[in-house]
C-alpha positions in Angstrom: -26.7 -69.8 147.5 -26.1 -73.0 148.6 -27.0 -74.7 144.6 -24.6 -71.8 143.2 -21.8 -73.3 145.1 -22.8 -77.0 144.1 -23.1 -76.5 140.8 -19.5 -74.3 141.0 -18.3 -77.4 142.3 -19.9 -79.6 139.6 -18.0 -77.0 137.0 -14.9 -77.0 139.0 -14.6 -81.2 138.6 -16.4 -81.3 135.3 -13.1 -79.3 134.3 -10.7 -81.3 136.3 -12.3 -84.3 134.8 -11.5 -83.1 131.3 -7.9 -82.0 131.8 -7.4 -85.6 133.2 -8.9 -87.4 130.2 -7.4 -84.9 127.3 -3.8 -85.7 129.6 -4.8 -89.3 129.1 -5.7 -89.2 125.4 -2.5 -87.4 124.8 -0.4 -89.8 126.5 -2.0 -92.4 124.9 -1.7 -90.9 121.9 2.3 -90.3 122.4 2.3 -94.0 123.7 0.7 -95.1 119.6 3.2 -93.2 118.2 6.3 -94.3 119.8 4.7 -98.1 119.6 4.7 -97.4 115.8 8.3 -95.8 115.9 9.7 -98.9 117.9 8.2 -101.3 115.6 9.2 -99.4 112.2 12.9 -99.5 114.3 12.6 -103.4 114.9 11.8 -103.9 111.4 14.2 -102.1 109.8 16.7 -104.3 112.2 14.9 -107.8 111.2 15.0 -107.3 107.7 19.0 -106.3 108.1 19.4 -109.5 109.6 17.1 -111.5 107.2 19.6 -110.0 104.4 23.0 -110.8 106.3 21.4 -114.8 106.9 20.5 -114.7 103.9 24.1 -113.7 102.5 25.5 -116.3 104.1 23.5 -119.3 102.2 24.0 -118.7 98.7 23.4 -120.8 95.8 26.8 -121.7 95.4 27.7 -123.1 98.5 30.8 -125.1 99.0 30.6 -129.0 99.2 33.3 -130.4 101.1 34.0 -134.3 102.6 33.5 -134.4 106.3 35.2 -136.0 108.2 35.3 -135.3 112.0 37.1 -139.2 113.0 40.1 -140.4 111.0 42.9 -143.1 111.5 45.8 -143.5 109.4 44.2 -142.1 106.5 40.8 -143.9 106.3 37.8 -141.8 107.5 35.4 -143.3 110.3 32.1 -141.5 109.5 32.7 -140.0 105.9 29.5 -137.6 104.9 29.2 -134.4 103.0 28.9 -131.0 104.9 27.8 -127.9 102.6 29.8 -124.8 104.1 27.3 -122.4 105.4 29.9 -118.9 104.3 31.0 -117.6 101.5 33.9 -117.3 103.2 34.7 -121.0 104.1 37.2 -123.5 102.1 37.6 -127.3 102.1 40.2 -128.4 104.5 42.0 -131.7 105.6 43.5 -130.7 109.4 46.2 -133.8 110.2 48.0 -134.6 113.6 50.8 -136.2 113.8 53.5 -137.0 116.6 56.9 -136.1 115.7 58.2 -138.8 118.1 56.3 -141.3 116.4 57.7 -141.7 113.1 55.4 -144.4 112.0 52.4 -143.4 113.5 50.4 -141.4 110.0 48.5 -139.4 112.8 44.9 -138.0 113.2 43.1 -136.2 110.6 39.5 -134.4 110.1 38.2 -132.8 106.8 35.1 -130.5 106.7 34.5 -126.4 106.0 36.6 -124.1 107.7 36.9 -120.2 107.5 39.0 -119.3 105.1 41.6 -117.2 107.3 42.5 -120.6 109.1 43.3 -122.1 106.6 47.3 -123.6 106.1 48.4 -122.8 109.2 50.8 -125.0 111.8 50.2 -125.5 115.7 52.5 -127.5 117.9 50.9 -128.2 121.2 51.0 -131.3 123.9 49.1 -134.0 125.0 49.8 -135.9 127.9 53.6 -135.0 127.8 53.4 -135.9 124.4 54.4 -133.2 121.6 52.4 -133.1 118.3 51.7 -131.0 115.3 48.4 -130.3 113.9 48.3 -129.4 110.3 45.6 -127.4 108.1 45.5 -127.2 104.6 42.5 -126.0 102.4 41.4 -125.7 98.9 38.4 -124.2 96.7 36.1 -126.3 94.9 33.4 -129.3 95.7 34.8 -131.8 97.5 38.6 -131.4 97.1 41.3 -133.1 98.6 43.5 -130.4 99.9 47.4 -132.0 99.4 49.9 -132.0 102.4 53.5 -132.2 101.9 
């Protein structure tokens, strides 16, 4: 009697045993799959980006002067900048002091987004009033004109 109820109890947790590993092989198995499903997810989302970066450097990319230091009218640190939109024109931004009728002002000139483009801002500056200036144009390295 006393081997019947051993080897009952060796059934009982030979049984247990195997409804604990077939839970674990199925959660494992639901773990794979959902790994796989994430990943396919983050793919899908990488090569969205990789499209939308790649959009945005085309092969006809605007040259435009830079310019980032000027002094009445001569540029400290000329270069080239190559606008990295399709959406970006040439501009020349110029600050000048309305008080100061013979200063020629400020001005920069690099790539700027297209929807800033010949728009007026008065502002101060140590109590001192000014008016900044942005004009734009469209092809390599052109000199947008200011009236």
């Amino acid at each position: 009697m006393l081997y019947h109820s051993v080897d009952t109890a060796n059934f009982k947790y030979t049984r247990l045993f195997k409804r604990i590993l077939s839970g674990i092989q199925t959660q494992f198995i639901t773990f794979v799959k959902m790994n796989k499903i994430i990943f396919g997810i983050l793919a899908v989302v990488a090569s969205f980006m990789l499209a939308e970066s790649a959009s945005k450097f085309s092969l006809t990319s605007l040259t435009c002067n830079k310019c980032s230091v000027g002094l009445l009218g001569v540029c400290m640190n000329a270069a080239d900048e190559v606008c990295i939109t399709n959406k970006s024109s040439c501009f020349t931004g110029r600050a000048t002091f309305p008080s100061l009728t013979s200063f020629v002002g400020f001005n920069t000139q690099g790539c700027l987004e297209s929807i800033m483009c010949n728009t007026t801002t008065n502002a101060t500056l140590l109590g001192a009033t000014y008016t900044s200036v942005k004009t734009c144009c469209d092809s390599n390295k052109c000199k947008p004109s200011h009236d």
